[in-house]
NUTORGU-124262 format. One record per residue: x, y, z of N, C-alpha, C in turn. Coordinates in steps of 0.001 Angstrom, whole numbers. Layout:
# NUTORGU-124262
- nu  nv  nw  cau  cav  caw  cu  cv  cw
- X  Y  Z  X  Y  Z  X  Y  Z
...
***
This chain:
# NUTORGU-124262
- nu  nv  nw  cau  cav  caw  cu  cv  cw
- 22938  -43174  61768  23890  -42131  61416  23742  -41751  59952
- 23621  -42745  59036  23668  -42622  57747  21991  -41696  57247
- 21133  -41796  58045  20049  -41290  57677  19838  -39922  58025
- 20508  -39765  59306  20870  -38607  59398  21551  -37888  58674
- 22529  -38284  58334  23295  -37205  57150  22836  -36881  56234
- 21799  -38580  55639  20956  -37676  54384  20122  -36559  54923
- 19593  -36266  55832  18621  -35578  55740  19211  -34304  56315
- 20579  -34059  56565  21348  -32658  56688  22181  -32596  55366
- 22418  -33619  54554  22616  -32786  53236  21622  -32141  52414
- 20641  -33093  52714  18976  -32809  51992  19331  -31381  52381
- 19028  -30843  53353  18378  -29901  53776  19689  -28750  53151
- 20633  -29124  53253  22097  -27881  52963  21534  -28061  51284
- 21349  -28750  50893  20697  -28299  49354  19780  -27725  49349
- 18446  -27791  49890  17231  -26850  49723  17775  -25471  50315
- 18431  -25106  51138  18731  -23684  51734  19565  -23381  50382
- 20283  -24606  49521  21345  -23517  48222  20357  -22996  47606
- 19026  -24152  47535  18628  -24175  46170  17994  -22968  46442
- 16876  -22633  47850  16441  -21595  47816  16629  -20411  48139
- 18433  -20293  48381  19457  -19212  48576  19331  -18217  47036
- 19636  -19330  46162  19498  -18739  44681  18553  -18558  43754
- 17139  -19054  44507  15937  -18346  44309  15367  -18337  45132
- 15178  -17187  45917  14648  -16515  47350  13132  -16242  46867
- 12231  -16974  45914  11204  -15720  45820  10031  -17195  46659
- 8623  -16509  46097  7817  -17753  46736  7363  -18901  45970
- 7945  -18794  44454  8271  -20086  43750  9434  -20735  43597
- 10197  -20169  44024  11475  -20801  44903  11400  -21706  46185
- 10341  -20957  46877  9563  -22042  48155  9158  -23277  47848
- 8079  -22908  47002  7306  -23901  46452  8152  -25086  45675
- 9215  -24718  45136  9774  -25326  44300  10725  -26070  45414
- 11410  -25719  46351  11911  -26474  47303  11036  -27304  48259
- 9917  -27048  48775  8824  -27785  48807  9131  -29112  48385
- 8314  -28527  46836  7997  -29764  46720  8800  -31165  46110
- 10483  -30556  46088  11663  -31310  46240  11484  -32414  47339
- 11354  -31417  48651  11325  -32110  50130  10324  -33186  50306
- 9106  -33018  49366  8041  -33839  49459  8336  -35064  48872
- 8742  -34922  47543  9215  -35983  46743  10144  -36753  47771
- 11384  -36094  47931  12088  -36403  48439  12132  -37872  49888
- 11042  -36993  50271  10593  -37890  51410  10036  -39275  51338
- 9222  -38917  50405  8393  -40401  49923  9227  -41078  48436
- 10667  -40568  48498  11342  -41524  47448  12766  -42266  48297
- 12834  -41983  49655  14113  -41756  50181  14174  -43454  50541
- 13258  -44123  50879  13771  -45802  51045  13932  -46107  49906
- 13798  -45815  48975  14087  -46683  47306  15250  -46255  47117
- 15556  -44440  47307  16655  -44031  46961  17672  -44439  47997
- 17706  -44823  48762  18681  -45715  49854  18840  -46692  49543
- 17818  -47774  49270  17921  -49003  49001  18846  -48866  47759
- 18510  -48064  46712  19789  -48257  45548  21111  -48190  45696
- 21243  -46763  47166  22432  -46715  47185  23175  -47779  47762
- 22150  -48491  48879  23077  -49358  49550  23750  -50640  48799
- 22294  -50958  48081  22948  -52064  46729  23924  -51608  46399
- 23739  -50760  45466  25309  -50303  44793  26541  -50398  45585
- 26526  -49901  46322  28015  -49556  47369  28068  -51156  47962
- 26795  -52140  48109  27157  -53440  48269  27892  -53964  48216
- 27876  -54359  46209  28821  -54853  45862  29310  -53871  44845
- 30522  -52777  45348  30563  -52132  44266  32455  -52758  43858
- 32785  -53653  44909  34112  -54368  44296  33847  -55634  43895
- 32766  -56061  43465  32720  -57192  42971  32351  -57305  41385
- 32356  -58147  40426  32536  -58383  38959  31110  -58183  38731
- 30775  -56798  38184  29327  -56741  37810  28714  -58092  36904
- 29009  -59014  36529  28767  -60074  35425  28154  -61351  36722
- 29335  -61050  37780  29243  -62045  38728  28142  -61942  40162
- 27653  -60507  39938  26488  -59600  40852  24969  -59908  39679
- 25072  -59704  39110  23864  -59704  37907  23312  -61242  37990
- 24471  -61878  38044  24298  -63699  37978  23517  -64365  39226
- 24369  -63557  40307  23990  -64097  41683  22436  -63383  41599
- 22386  -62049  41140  20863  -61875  41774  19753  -62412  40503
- 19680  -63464  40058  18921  -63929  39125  19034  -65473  39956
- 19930  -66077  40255  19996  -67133  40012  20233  -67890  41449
- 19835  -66746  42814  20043  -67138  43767  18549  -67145  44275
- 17458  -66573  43819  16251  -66095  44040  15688  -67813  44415
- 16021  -69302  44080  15635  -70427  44577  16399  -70683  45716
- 17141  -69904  46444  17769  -70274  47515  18232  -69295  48677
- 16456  -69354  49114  16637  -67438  50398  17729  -67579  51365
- 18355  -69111  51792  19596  -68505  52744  20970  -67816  51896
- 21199  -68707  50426  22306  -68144  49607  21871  -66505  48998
- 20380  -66179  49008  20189  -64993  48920  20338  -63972  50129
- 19728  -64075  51232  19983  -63441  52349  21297  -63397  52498
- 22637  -63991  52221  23917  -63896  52316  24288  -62747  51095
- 23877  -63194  50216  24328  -62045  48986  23815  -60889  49650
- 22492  -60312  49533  21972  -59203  50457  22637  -58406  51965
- 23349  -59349  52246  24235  -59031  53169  23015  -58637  55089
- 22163  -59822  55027  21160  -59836  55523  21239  -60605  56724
- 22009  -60302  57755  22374  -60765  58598  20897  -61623  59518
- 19920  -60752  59821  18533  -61107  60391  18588  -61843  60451
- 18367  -62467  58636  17483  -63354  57951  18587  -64573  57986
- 19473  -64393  57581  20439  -65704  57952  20347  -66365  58957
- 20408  -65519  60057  20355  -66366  61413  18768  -66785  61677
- 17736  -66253  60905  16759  -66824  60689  16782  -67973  60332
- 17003  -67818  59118  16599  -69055  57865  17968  -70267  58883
- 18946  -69693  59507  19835  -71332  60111  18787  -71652  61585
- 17967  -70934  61735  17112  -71196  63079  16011  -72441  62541
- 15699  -72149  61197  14790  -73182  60733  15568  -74602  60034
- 15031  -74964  58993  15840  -76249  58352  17083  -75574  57762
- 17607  -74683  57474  18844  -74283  56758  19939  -74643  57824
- 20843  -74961  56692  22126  -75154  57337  23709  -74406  57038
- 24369  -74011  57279  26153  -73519  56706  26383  -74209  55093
- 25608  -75793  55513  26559  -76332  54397  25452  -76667  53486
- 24648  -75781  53172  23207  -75909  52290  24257  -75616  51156
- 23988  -76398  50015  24570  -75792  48444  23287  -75525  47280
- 23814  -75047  46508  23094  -74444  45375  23338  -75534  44350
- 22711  -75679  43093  23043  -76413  42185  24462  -76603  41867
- 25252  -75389  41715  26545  -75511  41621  27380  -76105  42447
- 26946  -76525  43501  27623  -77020  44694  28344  -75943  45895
- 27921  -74693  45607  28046  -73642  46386  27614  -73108  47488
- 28435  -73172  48747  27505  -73064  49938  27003  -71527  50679
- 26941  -70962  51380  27146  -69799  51492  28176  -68779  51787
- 29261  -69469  52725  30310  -68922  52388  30696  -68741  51296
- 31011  -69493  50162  31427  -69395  48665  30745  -67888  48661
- 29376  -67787  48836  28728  -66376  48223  29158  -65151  48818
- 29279  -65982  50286  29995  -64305  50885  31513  -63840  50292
- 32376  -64751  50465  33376  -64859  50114  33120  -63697  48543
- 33104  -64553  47342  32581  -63934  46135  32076  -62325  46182
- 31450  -61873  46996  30588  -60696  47440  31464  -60032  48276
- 32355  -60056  48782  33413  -59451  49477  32485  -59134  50771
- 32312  -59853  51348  31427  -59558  53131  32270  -59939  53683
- 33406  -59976  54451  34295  -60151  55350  33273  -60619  56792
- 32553  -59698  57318  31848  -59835  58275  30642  -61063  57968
- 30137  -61407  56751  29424  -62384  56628  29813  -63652  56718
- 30793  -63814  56021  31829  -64593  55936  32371  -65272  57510
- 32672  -64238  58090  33371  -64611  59664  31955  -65034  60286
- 30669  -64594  60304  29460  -64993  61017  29794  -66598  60776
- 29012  -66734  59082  28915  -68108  58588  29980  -69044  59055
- 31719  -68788  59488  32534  -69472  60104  32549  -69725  61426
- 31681  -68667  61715  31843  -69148  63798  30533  -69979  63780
- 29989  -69757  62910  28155  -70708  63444  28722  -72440  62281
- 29661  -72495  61787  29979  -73994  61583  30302  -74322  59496
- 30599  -73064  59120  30612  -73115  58011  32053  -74270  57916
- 32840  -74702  57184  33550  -75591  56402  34281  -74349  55599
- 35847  -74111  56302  35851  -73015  55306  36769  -73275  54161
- 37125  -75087  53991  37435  -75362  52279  36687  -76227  51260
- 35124  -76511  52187  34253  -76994  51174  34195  -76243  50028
- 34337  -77635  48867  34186  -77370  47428  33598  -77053  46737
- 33337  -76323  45676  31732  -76472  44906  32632  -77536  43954
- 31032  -77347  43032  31110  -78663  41902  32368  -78791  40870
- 33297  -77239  40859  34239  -76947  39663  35346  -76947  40647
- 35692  -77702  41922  36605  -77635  43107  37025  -76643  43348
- 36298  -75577  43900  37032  -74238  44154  36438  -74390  45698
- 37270  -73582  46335  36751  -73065  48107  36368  -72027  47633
- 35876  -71330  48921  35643  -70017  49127  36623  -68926  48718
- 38004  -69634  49443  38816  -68772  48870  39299  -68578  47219
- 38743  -69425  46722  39132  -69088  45167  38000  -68914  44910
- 36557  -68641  45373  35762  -67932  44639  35713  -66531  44982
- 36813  -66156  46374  37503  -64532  46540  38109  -64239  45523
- 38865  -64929  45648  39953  -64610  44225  39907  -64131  42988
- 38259  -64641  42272  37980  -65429  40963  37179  -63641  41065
- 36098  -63244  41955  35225  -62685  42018  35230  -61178  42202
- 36055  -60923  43265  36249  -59660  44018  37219  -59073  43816
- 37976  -57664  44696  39277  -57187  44296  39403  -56938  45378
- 39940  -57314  47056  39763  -56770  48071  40231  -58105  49036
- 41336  -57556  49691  41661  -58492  50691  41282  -58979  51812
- 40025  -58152  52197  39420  -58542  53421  39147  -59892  53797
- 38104  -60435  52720  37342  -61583  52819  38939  -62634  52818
- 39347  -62795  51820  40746  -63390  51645  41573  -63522  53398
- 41599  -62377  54056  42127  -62479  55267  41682  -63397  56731
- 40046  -63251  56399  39335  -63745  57227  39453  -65653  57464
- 39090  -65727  55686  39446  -67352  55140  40366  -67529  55760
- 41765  -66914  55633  43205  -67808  55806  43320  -67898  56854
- 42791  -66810  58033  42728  -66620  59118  41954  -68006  59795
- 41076  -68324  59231  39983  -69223  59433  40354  -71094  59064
- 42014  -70852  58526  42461  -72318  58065  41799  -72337  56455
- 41936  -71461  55978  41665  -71474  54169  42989  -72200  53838
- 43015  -73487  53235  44078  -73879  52306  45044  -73392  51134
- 45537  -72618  50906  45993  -71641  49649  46639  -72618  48598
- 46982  -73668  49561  47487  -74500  48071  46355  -75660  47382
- 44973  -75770  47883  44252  -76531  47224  44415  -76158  45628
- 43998  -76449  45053  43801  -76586  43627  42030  -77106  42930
- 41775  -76003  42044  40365  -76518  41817  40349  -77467  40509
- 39238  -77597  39519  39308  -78563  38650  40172  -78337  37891
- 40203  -77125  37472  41606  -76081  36353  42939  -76473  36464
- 43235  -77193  38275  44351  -77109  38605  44795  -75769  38975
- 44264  -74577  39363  44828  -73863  40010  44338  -73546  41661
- 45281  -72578  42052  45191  -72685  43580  44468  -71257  43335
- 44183  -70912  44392  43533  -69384  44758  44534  -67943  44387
- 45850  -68257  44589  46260  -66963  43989  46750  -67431  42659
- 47011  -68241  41697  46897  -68448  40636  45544  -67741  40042
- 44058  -68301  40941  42764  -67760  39937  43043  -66411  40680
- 43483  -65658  41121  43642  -64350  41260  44814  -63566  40453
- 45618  -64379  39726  46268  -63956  38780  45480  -64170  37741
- 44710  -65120  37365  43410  -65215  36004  42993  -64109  36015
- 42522  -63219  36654  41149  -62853  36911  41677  -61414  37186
- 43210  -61276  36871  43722  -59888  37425  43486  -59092  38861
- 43618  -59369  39362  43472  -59247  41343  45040  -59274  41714
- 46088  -58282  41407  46910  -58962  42081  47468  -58360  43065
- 46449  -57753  44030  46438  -57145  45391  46238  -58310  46315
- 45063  -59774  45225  44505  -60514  46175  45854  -61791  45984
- 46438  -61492  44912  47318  -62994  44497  48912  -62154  45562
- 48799  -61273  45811  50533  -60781  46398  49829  -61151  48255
- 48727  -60741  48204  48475  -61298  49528  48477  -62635  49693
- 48070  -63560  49092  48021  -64825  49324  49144  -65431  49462
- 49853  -64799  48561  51723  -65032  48465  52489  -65246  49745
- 52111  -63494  50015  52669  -63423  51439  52407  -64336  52137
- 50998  -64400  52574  50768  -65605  53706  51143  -67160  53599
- 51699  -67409  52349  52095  -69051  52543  53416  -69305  53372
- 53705  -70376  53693  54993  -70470  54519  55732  -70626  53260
- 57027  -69886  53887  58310  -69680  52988  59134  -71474  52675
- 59565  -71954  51650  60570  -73160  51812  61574  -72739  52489
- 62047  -73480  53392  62941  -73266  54074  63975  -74789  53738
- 65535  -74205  53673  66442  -75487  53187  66393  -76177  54220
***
C-alpha cells in the first residue's frame, strides 16, 4: 500500500511539475526526476521508514542503540523492528533471554523503541517480562526512561509488568517516567496500579 502511494504522489508531482512547464524541457526535466527517482526510491524509503521508526523515542537513546547493538544481531533485529530475522536468529542458538553487556534482553530494546507489536511477539515466544538489566530496571522502566507513548507500557502491564519494582536508583517505572518527563507514560501507570483500599 505504502509503495503505492509513493508512486501516485510521485506521479501527481511530475503532472504539477510539468503542468507549469509544458514545453519539451519540461519533459525532459520531469524525466529525468522519474529516473532518479526510481533508482533512489529504496534508500529514500529506507530513510523514511527509519525515521518514522523511532521517531518517539530519545534521539541520544536511538544513536546509542544503533552503534552499540551492531555485536548483538538478535538485540539488533529487534531495534530494526525485523520481525523475519528474529524469529530467525530464535530458530538458531538465540534465545528471549539473550542479554547484552548491560544485562539487557530484547524486550528491554523493544520496550525502549516503542514496538508494542515486538514486544508482544518476544512475550508470547517466552520473553520474562520483569527481567532486569544490570542497573535493575525491567522493560517497563526502560519504556518509561526511553520513549513517550503508552503502547509498549500497555502491552508490559498487560503481560504481568510489575509497576512497583524499583531499579538500582530506587525508583519504580512511573517515577523514571516522571525523571525523564513522560507524564502521559507516569499518569498511565498510575492509573493501572490497584487503588489502597481501607
Amino acid at each position: 500500500m505504502v509503495t503505492h502511494m509513493t508512486w501516485i504522489v510521485f506521479f501527481i508531482i511530475l503532472f504539477c511539475l510539468f503542468w507549469l512547464n509544458p514545453t519539451f524541457t519540461g519533459l525532459l526535466g520531469c524525466l529525468a526526476l522519474a529516473v532518479v527517482f526510481y533508482f533512489t526510491r529504496p534508500v529514500l524509503m529506507g530513510m523514511v521508514w527509519r525515521w518514522r521508526l523511532h521517531k518517539d523515542v530519545n534521539p541520544e537513546i536511538v544513536k546509542f542503540l544503533t552503534k552499540e547493538l551492531q555485536r548483538f544481531p538478535l538485540h539488533q533485529a529487534v531495534f530494526y523492528n525485523d520481525f523475519y530475522k528474529v524469529d530467525k536468529l530464535l530458530d538458531q542458538d538465540y534465545t528471549v533471554a539473550h542479554e547484552t553487556d548491560d544485562g539487557q534482553t530484547p524486550l528491554h530494546i523493544a520496550a525502549e523503541c516503542n514496538q508494542p507489536a515486538m514486544c508482544l511477539f518476544l512475550l508470547e515466544n517466552g520473553a520474562e517480562v520483569d527481567a532486569l538489566d544490570n542497573f535493575g530496571g525491567s522493560a517497563l522502566h526502560a519504556a518509561a526512561a526511553c520513549q513517550s507513548q503508552t503502547r509498549v507500557i500497555k502491552v508490559l502491564l498487560r503481560y504481568g509488568a510489575n509497576p512497583h519494582l524499583r531499579d538500582s536508583e530506587g525508583l519504580t517505572p512511573s517515577e523514571v517516567a516522571r525523571k525523564y518527563r513522560h507524564p502521559l507514560i507516569e499518569r498511565y501507570i498510575l492509573s493501572q496500579m490497584p487503588k489502597d483500599t481501607p
